[in-house]
FIKOLZA-1660 file (N, C-alpha, C; in steps of 0.1 Angstrom, whole numbers, plus 5000, padded with zeros to 4 digits):
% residues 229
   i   px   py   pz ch aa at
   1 5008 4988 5000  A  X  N
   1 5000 5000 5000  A  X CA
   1 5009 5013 5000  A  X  C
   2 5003 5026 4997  A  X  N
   2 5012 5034 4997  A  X CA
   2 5010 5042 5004  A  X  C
   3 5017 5053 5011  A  X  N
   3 5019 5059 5023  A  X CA
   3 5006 5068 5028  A  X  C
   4 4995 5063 5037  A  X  N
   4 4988 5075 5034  A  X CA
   4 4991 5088 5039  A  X  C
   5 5001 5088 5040  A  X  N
   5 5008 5103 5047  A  X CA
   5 5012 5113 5033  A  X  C
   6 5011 5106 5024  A  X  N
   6 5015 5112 5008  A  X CA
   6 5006 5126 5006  A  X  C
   7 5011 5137 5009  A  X  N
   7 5003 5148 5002  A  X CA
   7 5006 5147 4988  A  X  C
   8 4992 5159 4983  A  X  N
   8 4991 5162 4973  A  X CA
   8 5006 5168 4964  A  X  C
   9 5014 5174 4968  A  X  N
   9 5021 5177 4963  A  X CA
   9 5033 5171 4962  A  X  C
  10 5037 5163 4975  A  X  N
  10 5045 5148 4977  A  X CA
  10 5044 5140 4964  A  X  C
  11 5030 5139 4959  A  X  N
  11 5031 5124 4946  A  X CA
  11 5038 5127 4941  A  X  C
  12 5042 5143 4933  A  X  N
  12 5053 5142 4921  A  X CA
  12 5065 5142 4928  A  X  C
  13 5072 5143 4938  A  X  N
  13 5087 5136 4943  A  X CA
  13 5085 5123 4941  A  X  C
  14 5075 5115 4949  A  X  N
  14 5075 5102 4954  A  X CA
  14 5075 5098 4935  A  X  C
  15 5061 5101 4928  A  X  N
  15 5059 5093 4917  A  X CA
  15 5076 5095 4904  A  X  C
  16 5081 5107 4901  A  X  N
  16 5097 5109 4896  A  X CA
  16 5103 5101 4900  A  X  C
  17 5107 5098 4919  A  X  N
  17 5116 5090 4920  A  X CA
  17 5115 5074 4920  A  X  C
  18 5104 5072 4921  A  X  N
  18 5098 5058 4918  A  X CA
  18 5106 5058 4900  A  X  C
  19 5099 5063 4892  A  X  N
  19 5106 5063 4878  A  X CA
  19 5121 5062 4876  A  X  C
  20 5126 5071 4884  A  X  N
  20 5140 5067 4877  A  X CA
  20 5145 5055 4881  A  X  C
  21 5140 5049 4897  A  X  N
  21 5144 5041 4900  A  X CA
  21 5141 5027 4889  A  X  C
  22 5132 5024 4888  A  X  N
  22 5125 5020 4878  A  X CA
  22 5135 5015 4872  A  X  C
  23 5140 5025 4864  A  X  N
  23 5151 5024 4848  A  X CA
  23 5169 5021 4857  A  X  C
  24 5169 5026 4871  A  X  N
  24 5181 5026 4877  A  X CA
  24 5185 5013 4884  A  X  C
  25 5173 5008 4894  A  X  N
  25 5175 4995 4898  A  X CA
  25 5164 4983 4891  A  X  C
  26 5155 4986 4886  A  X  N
  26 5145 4972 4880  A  X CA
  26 5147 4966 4870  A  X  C
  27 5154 4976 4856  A  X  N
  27 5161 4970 4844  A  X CA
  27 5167 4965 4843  A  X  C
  28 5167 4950 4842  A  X  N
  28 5176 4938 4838  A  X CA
  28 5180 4932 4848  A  X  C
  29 5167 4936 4859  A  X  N
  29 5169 4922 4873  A  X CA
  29 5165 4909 4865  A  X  C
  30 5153 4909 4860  A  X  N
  30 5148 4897 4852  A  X CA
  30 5145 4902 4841  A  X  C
  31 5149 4904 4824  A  X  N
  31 5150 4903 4815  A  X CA
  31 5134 4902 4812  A  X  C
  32 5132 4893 4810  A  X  N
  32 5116 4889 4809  A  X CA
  32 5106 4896 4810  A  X  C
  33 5108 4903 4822  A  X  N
  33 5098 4915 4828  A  X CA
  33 5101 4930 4825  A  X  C
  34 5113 4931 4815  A  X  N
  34 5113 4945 4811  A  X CA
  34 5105 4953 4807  A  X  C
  35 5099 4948 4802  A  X  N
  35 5083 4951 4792  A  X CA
  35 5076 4956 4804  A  X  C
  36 5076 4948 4819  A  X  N
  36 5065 4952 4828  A  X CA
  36 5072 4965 4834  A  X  C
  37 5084 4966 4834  A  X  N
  37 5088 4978 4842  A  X CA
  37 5085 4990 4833  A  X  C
  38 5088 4993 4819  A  X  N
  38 5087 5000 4812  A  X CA
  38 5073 5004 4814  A  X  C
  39 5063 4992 4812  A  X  N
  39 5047 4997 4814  A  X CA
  39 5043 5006 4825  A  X  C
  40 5049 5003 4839  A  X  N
  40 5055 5004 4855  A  X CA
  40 5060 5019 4853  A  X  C
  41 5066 5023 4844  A  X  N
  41 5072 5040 4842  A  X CA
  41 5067 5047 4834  A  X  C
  42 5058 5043 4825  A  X  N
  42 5050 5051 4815  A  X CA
  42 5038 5052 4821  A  X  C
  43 5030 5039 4835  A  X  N
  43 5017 5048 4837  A  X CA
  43 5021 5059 4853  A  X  C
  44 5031 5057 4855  A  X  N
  44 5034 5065 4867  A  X CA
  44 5037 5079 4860  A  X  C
  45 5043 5080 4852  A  X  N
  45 5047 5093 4841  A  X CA
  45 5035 5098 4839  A  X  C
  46 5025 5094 4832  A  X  N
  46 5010 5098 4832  A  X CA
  46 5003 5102 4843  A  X  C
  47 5001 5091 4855  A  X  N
  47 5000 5096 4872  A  X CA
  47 5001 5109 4876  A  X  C
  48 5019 5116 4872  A  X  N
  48 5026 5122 4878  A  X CA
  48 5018 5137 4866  A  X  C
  49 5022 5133 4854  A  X  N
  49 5016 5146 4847  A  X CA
  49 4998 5151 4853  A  X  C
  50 4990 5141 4850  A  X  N
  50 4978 5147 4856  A  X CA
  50 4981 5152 4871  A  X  C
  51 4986 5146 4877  A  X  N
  51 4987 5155 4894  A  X CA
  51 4995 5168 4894  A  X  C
  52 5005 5170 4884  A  X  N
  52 5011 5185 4878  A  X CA
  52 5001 5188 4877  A  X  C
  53 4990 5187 4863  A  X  N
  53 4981 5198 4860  A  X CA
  53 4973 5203 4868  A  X  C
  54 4970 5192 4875  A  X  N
  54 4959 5196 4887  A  X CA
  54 4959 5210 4897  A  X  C
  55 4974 5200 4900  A  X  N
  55 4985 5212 4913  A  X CA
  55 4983 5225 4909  A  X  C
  56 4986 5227 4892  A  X  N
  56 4988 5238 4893  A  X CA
  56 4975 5246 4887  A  X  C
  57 4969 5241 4884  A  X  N
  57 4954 5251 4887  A  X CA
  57 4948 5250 4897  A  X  C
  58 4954 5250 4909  A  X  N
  58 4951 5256 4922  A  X CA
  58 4953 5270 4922  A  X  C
  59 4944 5275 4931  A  X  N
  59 4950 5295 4929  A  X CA
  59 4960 5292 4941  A  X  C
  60 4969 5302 4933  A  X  N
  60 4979 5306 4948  A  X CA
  60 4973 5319 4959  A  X  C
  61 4979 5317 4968  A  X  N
  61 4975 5327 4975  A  X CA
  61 4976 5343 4969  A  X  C
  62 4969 5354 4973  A  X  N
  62 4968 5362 4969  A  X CA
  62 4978 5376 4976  A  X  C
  63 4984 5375 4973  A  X  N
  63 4999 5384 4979  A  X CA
  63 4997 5397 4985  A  X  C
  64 4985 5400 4998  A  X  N
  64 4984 5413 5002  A  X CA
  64 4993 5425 5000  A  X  C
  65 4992 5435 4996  A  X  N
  65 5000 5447 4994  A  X CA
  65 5001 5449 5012  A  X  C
  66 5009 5444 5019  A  X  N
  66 5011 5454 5031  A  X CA
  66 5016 5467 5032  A  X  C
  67 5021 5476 5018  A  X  N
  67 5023 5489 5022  A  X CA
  67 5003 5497 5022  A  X  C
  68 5003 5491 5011  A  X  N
  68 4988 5495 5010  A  X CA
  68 4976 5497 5019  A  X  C
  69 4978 5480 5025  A  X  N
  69 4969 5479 5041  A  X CA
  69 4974 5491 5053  A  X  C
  70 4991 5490 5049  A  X  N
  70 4991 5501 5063  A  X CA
  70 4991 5513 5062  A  X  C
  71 4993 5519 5049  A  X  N
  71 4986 5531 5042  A  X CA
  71 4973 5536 5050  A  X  C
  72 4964 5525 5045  A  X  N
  72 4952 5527 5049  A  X CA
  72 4948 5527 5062  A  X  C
  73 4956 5522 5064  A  X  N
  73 4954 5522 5084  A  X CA
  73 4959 5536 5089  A  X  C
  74 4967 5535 5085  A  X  N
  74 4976 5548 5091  A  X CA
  74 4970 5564 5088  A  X  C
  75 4958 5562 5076  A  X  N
  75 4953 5570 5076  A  X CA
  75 4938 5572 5084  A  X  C
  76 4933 5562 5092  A  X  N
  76 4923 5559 5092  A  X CA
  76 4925 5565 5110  A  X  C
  77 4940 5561 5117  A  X  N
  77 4942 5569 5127  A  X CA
  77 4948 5583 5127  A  X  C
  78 4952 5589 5114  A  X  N
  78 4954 5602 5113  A  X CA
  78 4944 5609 5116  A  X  C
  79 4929 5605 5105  A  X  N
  79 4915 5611 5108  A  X CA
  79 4913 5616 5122  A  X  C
  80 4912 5603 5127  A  X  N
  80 4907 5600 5137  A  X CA
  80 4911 5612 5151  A  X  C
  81 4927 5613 5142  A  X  N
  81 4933 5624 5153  A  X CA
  81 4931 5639 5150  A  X  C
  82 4926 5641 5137  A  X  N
  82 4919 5652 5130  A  X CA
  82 4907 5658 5136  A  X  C
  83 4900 5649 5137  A  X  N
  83 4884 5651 5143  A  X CA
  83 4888 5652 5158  A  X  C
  84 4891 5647 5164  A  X  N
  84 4892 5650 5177  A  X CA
  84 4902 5668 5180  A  X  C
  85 4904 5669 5172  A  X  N
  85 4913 5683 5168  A  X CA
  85 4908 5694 5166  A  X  C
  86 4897 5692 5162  A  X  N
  86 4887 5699 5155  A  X CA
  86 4880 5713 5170  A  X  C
  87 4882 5724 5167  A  X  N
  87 4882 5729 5180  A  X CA
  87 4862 5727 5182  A  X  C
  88 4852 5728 5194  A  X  N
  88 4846 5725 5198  A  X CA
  88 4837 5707 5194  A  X  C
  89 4846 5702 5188  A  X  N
  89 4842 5688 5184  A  X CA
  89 4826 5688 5180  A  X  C
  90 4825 5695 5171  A  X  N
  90 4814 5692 5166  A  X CA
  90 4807 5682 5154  A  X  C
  91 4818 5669 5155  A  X  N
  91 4813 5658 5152  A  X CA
  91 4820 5648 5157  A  X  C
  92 4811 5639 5168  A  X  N
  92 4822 5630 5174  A  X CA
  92 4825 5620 5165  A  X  C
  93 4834 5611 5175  A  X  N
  93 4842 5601 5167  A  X CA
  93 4835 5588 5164  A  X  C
  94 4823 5589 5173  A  X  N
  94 4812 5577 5170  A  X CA
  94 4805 5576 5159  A  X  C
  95 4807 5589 5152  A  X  N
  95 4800 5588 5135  A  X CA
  95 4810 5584 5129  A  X  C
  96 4823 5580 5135  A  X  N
  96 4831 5572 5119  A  X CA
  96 4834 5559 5127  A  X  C
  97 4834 5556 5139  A  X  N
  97 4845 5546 5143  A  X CA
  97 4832 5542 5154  A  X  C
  98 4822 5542 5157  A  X  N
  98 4811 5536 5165  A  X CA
  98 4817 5538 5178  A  X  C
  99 4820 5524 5188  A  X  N
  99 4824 5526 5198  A  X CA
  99 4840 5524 5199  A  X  C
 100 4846 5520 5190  A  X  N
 100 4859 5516 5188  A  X CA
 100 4869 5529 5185  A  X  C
 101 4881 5529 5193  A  X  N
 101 4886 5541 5189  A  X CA
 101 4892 5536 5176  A  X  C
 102 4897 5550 5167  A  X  N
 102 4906 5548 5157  A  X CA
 102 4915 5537 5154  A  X  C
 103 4924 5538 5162  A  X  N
 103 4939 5526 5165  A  X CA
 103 4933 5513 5162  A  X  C
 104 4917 5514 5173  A  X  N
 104 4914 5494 5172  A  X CA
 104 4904 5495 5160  A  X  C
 105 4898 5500 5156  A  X  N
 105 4889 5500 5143  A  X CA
 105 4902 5501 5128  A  X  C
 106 4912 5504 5130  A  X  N
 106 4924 5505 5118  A  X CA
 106 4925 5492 5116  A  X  C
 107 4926 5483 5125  A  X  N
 107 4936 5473 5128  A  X CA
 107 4923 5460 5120  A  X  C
 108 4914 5461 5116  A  X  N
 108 4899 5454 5112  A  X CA
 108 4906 5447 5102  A  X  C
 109 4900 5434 5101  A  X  N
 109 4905 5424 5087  A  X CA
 109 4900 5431 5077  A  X  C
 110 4908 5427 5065  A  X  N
 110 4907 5435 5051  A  X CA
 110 4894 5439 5046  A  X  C
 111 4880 5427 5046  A  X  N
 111 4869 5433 5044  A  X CA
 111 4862 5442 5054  A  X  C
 112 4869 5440 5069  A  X  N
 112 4858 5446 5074  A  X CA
 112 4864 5465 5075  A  X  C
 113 4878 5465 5072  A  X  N
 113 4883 5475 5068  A  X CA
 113 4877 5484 5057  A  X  C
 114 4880 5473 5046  A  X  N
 114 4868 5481 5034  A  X CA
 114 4858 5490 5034  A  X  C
 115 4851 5477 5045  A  X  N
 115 4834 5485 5049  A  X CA
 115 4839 5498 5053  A  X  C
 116 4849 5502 5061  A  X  N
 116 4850 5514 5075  A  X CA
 116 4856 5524 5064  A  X  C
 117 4862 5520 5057  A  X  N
 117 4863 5531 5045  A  X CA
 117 4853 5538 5037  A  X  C
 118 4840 5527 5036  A  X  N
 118 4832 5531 5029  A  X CA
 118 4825 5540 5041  A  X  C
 119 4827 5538 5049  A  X  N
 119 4817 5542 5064  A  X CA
 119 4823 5556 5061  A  X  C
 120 4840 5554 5063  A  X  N
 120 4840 5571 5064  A  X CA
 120 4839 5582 5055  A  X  C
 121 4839 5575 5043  A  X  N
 121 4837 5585 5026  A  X CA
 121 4823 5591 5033  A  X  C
 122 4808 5579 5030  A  X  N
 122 4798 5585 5037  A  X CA
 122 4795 5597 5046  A  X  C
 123 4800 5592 5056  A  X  N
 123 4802 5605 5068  A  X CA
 123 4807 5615 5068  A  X  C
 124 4820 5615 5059  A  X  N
 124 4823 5629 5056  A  X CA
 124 4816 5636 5048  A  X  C
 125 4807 5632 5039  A  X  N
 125 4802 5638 5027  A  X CA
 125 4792 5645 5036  A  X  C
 126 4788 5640 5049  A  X  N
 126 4774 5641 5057  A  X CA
 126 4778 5657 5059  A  X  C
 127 4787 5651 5069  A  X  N
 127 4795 5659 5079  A  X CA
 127 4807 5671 5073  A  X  C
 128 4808 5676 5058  A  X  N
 128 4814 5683 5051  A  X CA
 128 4816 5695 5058  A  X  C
 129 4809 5702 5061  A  X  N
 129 4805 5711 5067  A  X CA
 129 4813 5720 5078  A  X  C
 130 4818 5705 5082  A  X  N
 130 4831 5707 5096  A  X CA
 130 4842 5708 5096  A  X  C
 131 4843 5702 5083  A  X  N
 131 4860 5701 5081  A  X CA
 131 4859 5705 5067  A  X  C
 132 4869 5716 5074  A  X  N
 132 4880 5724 5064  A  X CA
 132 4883 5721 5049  A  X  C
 133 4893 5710 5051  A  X  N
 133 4899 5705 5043  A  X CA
 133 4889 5687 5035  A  X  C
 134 4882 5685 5043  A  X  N
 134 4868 5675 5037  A  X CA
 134 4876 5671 5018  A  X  C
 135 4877 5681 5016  A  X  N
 135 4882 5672 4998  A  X CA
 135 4891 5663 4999  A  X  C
 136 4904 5671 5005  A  X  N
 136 4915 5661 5007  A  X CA
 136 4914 5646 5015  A  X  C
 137 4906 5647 5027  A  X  N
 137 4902 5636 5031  A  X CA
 137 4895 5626 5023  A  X  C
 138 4885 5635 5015  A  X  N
 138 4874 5623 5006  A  X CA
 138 4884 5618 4996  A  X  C
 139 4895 5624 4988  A  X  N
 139 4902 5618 4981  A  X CA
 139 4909 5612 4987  A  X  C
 140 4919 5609 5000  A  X  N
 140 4924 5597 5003  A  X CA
 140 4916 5587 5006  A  X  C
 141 4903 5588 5011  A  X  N
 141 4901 5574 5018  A  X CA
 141 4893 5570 5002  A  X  C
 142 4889 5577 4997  A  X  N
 142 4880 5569 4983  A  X CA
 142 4892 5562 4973  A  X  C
 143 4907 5571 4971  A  X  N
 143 4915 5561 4968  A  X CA
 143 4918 5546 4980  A  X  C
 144 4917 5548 4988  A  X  N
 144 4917 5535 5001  A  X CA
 144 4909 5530 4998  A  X  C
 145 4900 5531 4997  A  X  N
 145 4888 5521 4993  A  X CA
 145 4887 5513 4980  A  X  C
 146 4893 5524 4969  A  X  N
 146 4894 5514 4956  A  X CA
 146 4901 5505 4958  A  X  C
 147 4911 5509 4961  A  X  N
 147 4924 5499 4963  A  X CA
 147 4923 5486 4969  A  X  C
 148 4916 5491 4982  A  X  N
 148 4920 5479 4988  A  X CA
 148 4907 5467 4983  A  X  C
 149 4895 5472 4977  A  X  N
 149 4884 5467 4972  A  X CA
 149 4889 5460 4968  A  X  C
 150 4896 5461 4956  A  X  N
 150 4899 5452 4947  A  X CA
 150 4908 5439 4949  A  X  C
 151 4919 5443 4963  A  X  N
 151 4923 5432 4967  A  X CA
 151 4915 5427 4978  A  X  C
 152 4905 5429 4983  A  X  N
 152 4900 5420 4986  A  X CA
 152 4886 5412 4979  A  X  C
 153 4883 5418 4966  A  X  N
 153 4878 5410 4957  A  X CA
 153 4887 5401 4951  A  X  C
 154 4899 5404 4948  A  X  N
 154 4907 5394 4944  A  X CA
 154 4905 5384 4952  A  X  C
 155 4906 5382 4969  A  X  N
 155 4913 5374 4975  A  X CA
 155 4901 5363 4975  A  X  C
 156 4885 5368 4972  A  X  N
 156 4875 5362 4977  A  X CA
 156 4875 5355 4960  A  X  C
 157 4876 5359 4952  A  X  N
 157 4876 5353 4938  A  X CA
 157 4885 5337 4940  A  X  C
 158 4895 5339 4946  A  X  N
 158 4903 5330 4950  A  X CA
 158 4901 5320 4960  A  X  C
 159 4889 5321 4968  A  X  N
 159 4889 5315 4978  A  X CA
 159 4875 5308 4972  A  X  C
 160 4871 5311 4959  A  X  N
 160 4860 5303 4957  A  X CA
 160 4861 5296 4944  A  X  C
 161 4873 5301 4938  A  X  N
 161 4880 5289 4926  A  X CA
 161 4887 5281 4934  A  X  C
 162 4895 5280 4947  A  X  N
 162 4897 5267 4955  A  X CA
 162 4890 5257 4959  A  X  C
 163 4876 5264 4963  A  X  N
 163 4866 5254 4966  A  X CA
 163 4860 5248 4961  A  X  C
 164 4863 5251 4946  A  X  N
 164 4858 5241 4936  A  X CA
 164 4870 5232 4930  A  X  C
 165 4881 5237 4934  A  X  N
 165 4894 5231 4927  A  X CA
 165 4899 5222 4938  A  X  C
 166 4892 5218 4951  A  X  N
 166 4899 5211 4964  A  X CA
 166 4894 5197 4960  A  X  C
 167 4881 5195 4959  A  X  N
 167 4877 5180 4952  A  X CA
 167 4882 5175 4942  A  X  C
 168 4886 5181 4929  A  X  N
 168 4893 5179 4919  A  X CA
 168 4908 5173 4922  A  X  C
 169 4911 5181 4930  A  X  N
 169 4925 5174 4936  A  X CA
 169 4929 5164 4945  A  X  C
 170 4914 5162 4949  A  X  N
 170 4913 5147 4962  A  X CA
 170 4912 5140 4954  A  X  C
 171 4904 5141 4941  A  X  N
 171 4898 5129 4931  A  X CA
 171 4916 5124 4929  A  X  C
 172 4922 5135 4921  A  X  N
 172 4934 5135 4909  A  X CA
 172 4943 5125 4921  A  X  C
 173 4945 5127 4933  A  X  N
 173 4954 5123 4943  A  X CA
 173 4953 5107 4947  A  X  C
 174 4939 5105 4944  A  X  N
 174 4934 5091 4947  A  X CA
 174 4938 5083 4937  A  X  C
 175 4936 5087 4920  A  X  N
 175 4939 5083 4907  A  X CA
 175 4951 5079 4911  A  X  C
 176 4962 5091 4914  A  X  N
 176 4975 5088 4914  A  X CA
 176 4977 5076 4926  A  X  C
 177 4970 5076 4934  A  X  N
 177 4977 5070 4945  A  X CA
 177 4974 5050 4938  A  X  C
 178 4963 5049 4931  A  X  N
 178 4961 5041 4925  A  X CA
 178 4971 5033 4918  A  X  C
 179 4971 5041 4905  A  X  N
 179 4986 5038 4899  A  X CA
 179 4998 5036 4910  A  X  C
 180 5001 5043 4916  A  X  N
 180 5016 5042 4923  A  X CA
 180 5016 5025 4937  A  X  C
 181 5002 5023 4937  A  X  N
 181 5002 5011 4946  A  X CA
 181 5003 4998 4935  A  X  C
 182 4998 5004 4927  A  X  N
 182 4999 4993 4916  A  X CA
 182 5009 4989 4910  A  X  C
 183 5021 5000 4910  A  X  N
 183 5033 4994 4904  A  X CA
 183 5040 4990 4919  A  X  C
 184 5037 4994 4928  A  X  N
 184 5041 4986 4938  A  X CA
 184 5040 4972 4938  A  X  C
 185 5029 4969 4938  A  X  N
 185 5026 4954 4936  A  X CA
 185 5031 4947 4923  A  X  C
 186 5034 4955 4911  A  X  N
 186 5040 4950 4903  A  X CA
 186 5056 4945 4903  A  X  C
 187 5062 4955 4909  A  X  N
 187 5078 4960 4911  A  X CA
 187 5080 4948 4928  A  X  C
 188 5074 4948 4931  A  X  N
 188 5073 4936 4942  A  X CA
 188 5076 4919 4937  A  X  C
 189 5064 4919 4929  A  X  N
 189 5068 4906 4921  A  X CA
 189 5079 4904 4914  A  X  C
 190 5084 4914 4909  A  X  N
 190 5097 4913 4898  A  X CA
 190 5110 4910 4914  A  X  C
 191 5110 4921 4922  A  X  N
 191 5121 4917 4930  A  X CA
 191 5116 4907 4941  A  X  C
 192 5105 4899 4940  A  X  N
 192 5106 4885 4948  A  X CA
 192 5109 4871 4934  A  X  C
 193 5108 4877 4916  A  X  N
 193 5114 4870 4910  A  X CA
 193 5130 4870 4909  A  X  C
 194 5132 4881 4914  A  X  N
 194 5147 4886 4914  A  X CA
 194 5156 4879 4933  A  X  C
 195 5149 4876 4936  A  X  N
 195 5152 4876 4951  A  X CA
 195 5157 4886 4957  A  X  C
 196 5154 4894 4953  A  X  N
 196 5159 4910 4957  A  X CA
 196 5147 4919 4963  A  X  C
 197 5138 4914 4970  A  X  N
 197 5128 4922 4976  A  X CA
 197 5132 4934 4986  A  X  C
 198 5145 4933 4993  A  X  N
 198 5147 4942 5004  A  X CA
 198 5155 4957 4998  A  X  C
 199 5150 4951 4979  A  X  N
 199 5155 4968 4972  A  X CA
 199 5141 4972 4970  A  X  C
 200 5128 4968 4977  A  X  N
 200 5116 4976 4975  A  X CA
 200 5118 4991 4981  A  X  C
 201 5126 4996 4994  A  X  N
 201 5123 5010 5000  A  X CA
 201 5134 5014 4989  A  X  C
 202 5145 5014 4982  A  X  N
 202 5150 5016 4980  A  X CA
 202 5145 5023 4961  A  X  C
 203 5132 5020 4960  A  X  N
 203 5127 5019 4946  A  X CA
 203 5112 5029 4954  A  X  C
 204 5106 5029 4960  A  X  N
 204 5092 5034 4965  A  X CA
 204 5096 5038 4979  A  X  C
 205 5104 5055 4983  A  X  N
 205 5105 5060 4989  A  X CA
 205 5096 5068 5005  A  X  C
 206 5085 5063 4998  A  X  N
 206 5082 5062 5009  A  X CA
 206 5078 5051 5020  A  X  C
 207 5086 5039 5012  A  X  N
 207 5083 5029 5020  A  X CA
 207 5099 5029 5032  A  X  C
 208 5108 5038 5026  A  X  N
 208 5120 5040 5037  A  X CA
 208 5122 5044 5049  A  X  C
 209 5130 5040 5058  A  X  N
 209 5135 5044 5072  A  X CA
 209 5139 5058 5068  A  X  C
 210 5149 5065 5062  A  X  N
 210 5153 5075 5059  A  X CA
 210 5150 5079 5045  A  X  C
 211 5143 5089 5044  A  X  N
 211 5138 5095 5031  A  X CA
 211 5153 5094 5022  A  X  C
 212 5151 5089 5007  A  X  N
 212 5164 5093 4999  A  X CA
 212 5157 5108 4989  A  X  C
 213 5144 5106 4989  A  X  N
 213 5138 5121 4984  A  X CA
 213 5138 5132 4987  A  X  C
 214 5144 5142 4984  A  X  N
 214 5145 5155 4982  A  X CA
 214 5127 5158 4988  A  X  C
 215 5125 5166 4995  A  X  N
 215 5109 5171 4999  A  X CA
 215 5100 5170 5005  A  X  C
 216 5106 5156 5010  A  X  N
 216 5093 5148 5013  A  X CA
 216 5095 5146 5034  A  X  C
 217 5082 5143 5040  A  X  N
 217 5082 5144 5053  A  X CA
 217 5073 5129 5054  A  X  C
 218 5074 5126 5065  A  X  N
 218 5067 5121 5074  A  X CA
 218 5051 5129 5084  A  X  C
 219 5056 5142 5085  A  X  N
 219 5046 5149 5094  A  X CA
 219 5028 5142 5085  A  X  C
 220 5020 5145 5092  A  X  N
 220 5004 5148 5090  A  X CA
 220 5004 5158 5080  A  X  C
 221 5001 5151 5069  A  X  N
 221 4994 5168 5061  A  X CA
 221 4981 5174 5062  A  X  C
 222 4983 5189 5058  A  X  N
 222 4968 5191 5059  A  X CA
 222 4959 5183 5048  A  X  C
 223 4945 5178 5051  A  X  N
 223 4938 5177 5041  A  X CA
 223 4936 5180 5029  A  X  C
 224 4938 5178 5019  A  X  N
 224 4937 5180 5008  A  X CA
 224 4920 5192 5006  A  X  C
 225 4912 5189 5015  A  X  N
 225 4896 5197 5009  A  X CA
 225 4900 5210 5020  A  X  C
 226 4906 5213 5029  A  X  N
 226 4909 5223 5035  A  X CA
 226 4914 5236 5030  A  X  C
 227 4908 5245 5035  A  X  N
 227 4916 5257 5027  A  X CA
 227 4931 5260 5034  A  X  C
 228 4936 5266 5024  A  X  N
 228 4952 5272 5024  A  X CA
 228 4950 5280 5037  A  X  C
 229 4959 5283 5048  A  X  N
 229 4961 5291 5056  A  X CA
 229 4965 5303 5051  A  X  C
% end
């Protein structure tokens, strides 16, 4: 059987080095069975290409702009120290930031940041009246807001081509794992016709005491249907 500790991305180390081994220790143990080994590396080759394609139409993560986020933060406690500056405070700070001061309302996950952007474009437009300079404000945060909109539309676009692309990859992983047990049991026979069974870890790496593969662990992987952290 084959490892079920094998993640998704593990099969192509594990399924490559199975192949070369293949051609490095299985050819011309017994002559006879060349034909089977050869068969043994061309459907693992196939295995290994569909679990490439798969892999890689997964979305990658979506690369936050952190100057951008703290842009927008940093302006969100600027305001904040604006309005309170404001000589007779004639708009408190609970029309942009509720009960939350500035600092902890900045600090909001990306969408709920968004919203607070949109919150404060609104309110100023309300509240014009009070502040001075009201333009220059409405043009930073409505630039804040575009910006960051769209990375966090990105991020959600991505979090819902995974969810459709997570079963596709449990399926593709199972296919592969199919094949790769199968030339086990193939590559098994040939080295109990060879009397050489104790070169099985030595050919199907993850059957070894000591990894010879480049990549590969022992730990628990995450589930394949789980989202990316």
């Amino acid at each position: 059987m084959a490892d079920s500790h094998i993640d998704p991305r593990e099969t192509l180390i594990y399924g490559a080095f199975a192949c070369d081994q293949f051609a490095a220790v299985c050819m011309g143990l017994v002559p006879a069975l060349d034909g089977a080994v050869k068969f043994a590396g061309s459907a693992q080759a196939k295995a290994d290409a569909a679990m490439y394609d798969v892999l890689h139409r997964q979305p990658m993560p979506t690369a936050l702009d952190g100057d951008l986020v703290a842009d927008a933060r940093d302006s969100v406690v600027r305001f904040g120290k604006y309005v309170e500056s404001i000589k007779g405070h004639p708009v408190a700070l609970s029309v942009f930031f509720d009960r939350d001061a500035p600092s902890v309302a900045s600090r909001r996950r990306l969408t709920k940041l968004v919203a607070l952007l949109h919150h404060i474009v609104s309110k100023i437009g309300e509240h014009k009246s009070h502040f001075a300079d009201h333009k220059t404000w409405l043009a930073e945060f409505r630039a804040h807001h575009a910006t960051l909109s769209q990375l966090d539309l990105s991020s959600r676009d991505q979090k819902v081509t995974g969810a459709l692309l997570r079963p596709e990859l449990a399926a593709e992983r199972e296919a592969w794992l199919t094949i790769y047990t199968a030339n086990k049991a193939l590559i098994t026979g040939l080295l109990r016709h060879a009397g050489k069974l104790e070169l099985l870890p030595l050919i199907f790496d993850d059957l070894a005491e000591q990894h010879r593969a480049a990549g590969v662990s022992d730990e628990t992987p995450t589930p394949v249907d789980s989202p990316t952290p």
